[in-house]
Structure formats: structure tokens, C-alpha cells
N, C-alpha and C positions, 0 to 999 in steps of 0.2 A: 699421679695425674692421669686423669682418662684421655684414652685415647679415641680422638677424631674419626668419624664414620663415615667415610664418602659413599653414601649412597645415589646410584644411577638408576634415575626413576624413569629411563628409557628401558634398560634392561628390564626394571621390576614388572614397567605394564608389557611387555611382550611378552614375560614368565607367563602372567596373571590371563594373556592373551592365549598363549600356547599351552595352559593345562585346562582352560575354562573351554576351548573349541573341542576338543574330542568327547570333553563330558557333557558337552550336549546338542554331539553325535550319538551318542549312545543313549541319550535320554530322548532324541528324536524316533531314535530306531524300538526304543520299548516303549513309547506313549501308551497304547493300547494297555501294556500290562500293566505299568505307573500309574493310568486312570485308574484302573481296576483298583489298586493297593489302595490309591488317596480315596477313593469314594469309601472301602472297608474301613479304611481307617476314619474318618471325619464321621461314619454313620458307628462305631465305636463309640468316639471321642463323645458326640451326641448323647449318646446313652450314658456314658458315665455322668453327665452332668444332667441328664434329664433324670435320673432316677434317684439321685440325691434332694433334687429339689422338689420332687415328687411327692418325696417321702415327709421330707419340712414343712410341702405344706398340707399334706394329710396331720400331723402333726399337731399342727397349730389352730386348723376348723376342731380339732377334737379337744383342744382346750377353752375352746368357747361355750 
């Protein structure tokens, strides 16, 4: 027989409350550098699917 799980979802959201406030503290305190990463990384991201489709549709005027 399983046993009964009293969960106290006052405690849960103070957990969810007290590990979620210091990480962004620290995500306030590196924005600058955070910015910097998200913009390399989304102008990455960008190029991996711009150059796949680049190539698809050079591809396809050349089977015309």
C-alpha cells in the first residue's frame, strides 16, 4: 500500500521563493555580461539555421 504524501505547499513556494531571489541577484549583478552571451549566442543560433536554408534554397533554383 503506498504511502500518503503530505505536501506543504507554503513551505514549497518559500523553497521556490528563497533559491529563485539570489539567482537573480546575481543575474542582475552580470546583466551586462548575460547580454553579451545571449546576443553571441541568438547571432550563432541565427547562422546555424540561416545557412542550412541558404544552402536549400540555392539548391532547388539549381534544379530548375
Amino acid at each position: 500500500m503506498r504511502q500518503h504524501i503530505d505536501i506543504d505547499l507554503h513551505y514549497v513556494r518559500n523553497a521556490i521563493v528563497g533559491t529563485a531571489s539570489p539567482l537573480l541577484g546575481v543575474i542582475t549583478s552580470y546583466q551586462e555580461q548575460i547580454e553579451w552571451h545571449l546576443r553571441l549566442a541568438s547571432l550563432l543560433v541565427g547562422l546555424l539555421v540561416g545557412i542550412p536554408s541558404l544552402v536549400a534554397m540555392v539548391r532547388k533554383l539549381r534544379r530548375k
